[in-house]
C-alpha positions in Angstrom: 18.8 74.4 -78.6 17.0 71.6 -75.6 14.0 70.1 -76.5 11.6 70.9 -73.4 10.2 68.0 -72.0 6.3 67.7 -71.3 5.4 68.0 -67.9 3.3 64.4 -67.8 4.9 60.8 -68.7 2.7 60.2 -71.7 3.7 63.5 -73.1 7.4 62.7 -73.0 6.6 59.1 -74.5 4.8 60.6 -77.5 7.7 63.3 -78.2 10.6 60.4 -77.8 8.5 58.6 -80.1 8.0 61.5 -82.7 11.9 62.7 -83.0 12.7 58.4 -83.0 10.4 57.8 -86.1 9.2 61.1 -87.6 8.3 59.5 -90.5 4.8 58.3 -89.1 4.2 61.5 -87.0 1.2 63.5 -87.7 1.6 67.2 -86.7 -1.7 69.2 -86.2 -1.7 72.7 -85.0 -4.5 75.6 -84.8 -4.1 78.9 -86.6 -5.6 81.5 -84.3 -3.8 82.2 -81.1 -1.2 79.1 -82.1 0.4 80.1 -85.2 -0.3 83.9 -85.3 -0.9 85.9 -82.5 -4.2 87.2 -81.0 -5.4 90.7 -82.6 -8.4 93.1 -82.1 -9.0 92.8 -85.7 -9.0 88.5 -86.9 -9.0 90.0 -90.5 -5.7 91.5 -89.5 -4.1 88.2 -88.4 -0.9 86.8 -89.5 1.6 84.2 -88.4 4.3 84.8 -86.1 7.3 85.9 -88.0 9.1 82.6 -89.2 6.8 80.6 -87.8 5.4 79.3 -91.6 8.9 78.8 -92.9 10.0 76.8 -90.1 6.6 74.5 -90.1 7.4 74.5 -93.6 11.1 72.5 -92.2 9.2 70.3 -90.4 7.4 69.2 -92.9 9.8 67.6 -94.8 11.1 65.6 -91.9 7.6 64.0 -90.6 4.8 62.2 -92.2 2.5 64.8 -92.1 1.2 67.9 -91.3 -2.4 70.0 -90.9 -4.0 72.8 -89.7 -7.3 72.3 -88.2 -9.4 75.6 -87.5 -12.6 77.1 -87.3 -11.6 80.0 -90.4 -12.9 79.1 -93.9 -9.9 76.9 -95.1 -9.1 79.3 -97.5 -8.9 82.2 -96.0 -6.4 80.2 -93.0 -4.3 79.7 -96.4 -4.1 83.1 -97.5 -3.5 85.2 -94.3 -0.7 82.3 -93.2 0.8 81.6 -96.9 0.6 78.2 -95.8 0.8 77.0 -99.0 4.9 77.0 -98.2 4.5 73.9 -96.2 5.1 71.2 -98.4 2.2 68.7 -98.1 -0.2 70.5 -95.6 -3.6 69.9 -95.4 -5.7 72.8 -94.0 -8.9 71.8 -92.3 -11.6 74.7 -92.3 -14.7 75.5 -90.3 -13.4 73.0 -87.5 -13.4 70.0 -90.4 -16.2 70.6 -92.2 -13.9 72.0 -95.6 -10.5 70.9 -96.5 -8.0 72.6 -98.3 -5.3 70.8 -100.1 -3.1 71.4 -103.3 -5.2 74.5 -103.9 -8.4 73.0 -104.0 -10.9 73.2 -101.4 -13.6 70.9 -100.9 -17.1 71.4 -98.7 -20.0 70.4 -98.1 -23.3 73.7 -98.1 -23.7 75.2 -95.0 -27.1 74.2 -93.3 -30.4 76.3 -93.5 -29.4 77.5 -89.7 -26.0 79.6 -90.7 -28.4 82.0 -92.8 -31.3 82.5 -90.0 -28.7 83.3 -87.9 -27.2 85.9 -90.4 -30.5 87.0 -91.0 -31.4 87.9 -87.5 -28.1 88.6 -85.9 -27.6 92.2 -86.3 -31.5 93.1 -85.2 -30.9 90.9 -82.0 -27.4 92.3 -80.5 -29.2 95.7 -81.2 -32.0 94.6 -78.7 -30.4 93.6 -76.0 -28.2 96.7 -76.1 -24.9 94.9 -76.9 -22.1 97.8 -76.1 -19.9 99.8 -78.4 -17.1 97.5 -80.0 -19.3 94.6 -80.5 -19.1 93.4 -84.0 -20.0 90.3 -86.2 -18.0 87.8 -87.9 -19.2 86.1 -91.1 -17.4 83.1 -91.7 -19.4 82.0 -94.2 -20.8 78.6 -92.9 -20.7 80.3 -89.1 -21.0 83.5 -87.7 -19.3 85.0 -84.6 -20.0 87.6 -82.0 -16.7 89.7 -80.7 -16.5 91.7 -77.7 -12.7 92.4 -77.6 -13.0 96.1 -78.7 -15.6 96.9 -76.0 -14.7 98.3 -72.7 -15.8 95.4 -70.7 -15.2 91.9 -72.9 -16.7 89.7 -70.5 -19.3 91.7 -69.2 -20.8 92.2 -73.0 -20.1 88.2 -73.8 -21.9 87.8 -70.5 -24.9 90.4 -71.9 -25.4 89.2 -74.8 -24.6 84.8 -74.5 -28.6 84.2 -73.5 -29.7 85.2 -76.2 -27.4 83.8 -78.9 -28.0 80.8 -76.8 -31.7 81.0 -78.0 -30.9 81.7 -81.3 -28.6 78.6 -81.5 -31.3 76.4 -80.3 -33.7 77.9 -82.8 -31.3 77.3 -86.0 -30.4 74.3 -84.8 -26.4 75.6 -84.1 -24.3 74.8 -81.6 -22.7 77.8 -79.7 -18.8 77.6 -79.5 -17.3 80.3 -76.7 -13.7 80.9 -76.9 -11.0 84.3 -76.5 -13.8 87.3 -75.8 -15.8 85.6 -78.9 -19.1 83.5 -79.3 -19.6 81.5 -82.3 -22.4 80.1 -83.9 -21.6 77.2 -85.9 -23.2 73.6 -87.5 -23.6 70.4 -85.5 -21.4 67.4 -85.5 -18.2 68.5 -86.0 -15.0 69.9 -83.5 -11.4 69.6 -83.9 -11.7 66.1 -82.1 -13.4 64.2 -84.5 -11.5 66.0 -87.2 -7.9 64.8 -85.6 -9.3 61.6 -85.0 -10.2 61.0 -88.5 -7.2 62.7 -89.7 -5.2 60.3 -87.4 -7.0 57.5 -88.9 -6.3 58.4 -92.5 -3.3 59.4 -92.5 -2.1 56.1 -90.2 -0.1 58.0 -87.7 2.4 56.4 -85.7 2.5 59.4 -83.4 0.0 62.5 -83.0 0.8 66.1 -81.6 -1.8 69.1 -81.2 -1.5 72.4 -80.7 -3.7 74.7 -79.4 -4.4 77.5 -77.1 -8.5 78.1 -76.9 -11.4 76.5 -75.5 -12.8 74.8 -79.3 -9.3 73.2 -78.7 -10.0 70.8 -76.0 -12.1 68.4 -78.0 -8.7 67.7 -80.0 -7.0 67.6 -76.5 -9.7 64.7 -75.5 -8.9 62.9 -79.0 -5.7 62.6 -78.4 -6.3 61.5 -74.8 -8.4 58.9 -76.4 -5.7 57.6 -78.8 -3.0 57.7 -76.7 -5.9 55.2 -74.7 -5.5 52.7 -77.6 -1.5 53.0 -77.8 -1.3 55.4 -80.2 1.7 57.8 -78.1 -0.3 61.6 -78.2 1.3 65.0 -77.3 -0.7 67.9 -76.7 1.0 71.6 -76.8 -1.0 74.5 -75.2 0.1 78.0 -76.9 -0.8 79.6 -73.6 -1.7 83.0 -72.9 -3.4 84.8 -69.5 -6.9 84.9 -70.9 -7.8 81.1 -71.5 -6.1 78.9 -68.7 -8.1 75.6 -68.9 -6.3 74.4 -72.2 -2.6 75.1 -70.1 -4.1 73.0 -67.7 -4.9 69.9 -70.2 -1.9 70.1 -71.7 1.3 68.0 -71.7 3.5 71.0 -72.5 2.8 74.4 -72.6 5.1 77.2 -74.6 4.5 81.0 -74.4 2.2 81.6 -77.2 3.1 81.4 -80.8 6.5 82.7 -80.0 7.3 80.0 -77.8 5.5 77.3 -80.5 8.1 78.7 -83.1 10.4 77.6 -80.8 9.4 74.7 -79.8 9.2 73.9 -83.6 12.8 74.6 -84.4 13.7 72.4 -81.6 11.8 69.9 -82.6 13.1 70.4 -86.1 16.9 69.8 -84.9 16.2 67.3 -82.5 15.0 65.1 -85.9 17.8 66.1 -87.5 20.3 64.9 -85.1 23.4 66.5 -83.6 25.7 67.6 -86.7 22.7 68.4 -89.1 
């Protein structure tokens, strides 16, 4: 197997960097479209095939290793069985509840996550949202999913102004991604969550992966490391319905299939020739 090489020069500098001293690499990924491929159903997800057990290999070659995504942390363990990776740390809700060894530990939701579950059925009934639109309870978020309907973006398009208004009114911030609005707390994204993960963890090296728009704030921390020396790589998990995130990124792979890949690459390139 070739390691691909990133298609910018700060990319290539971070991945020399992580197979020359794994041991201070921190390896972040998201679950959701990264790991496990998109379905109609994100009850029904589940990783690629292999994907866990080779993460799992990686694991126990680099300093460390975390999921950061906007599922409860829990229920990322469950549906993944990523409690095969030796070490992870599973970040939940975009950082605001972290999963490790077991336990999970979080702050309560604000006031604003039950107005909104209050009030969002009776509101998508008012403004006529089509047939196939259904809610998500996330338990400290909700979202809105128009991937069943017959038009996705025309019913995300119908519907955003006023789950704009009720985001301003619980005090929310609305997060649009892959046919799907979600209405989650303030003052936390998967930036600040790397950054302080980074920062913990005192990573020689950093990689993300990602493949959505609630990705990009990780993209920019990484930007913003790599800013203060710290050598960043940022892997989209690409797919013809987002295209901004390819677009930011320093390599892209074809979707989770290609991020297994990439991972077993990666995997022997540490090892070195012979392992």
């Amino acid at each position: 197997m070739t390691l691909p090489r990133p298609s910018t020069d700060a990319g290539r500098a971070a991945l020399d960097a992580l197979v020359t001293d794994p041991g201070r690499a921190l390896a972040a990924f998201d679950f959701d479209g990264t790991l496990s491929p998109i379905v109609d159903d994100p009850r029904e997800s589940a990783p690629y095939p292999g994907i866990v057990d080779t993460l799992a290999d990686l694991a126990g070659l680099i300093g460390s290793v975390a999921i950061i995504t906007g599922r409860p942390a829990a229920a990322a363990v469950a549906m993944g069985g990523l409690e095969r990776v030796p070490g992870i740390t599973v970040l939940g809700h975009y950082g605001a509840e972290r999963w490790e060894g077991g336990e999970v530990l979080a702050a309560d939701p604000p006031p604003g996550v039950a107005l909104v579950r209050e009030e969002l059925p009776g509101l998508l009934a008012r403004v006529g949202a089509p047939e196939g639109t259904w809610i998500e309870d996330k338990g400290r978020s909700l979202s809105v999913h128009t991937r069943r309907t017959a038009d996705p973006d025309g019913a995300l398009a119908l519907v955003a102004p006023a789950l704009a208004e009720l985001a301003e009114r619980a005090d929310l911030r609305l997060e649009p991604g892959r046919m799907v609005v979600e209405l989650r707390p303030q003052g936390v994204d998967k930036g600040a969550t790397l950054t302080a993960l980074v920062e913990e963890t005192g990573a020689g090296t950093v990689l993300y992966a990602g493949d959505d728009l609630g990705d990009l704030p990780a993209f920019g921390a990484v930007a913003a490391l790599r800013g203060k020396g710290l050598p960043g790589l940022t892997v989209c998990s690409s797919s013809d319905e987002v295209t901004a995130v390819a677009e930011a990124a320093d390599l892209v792979v074809p979707g989770p299939a290609g991020l297994a890949e990439l991972l077993g690459e990666l995997t022997a390139a540490i090892r070195g020739p012979g392992a």
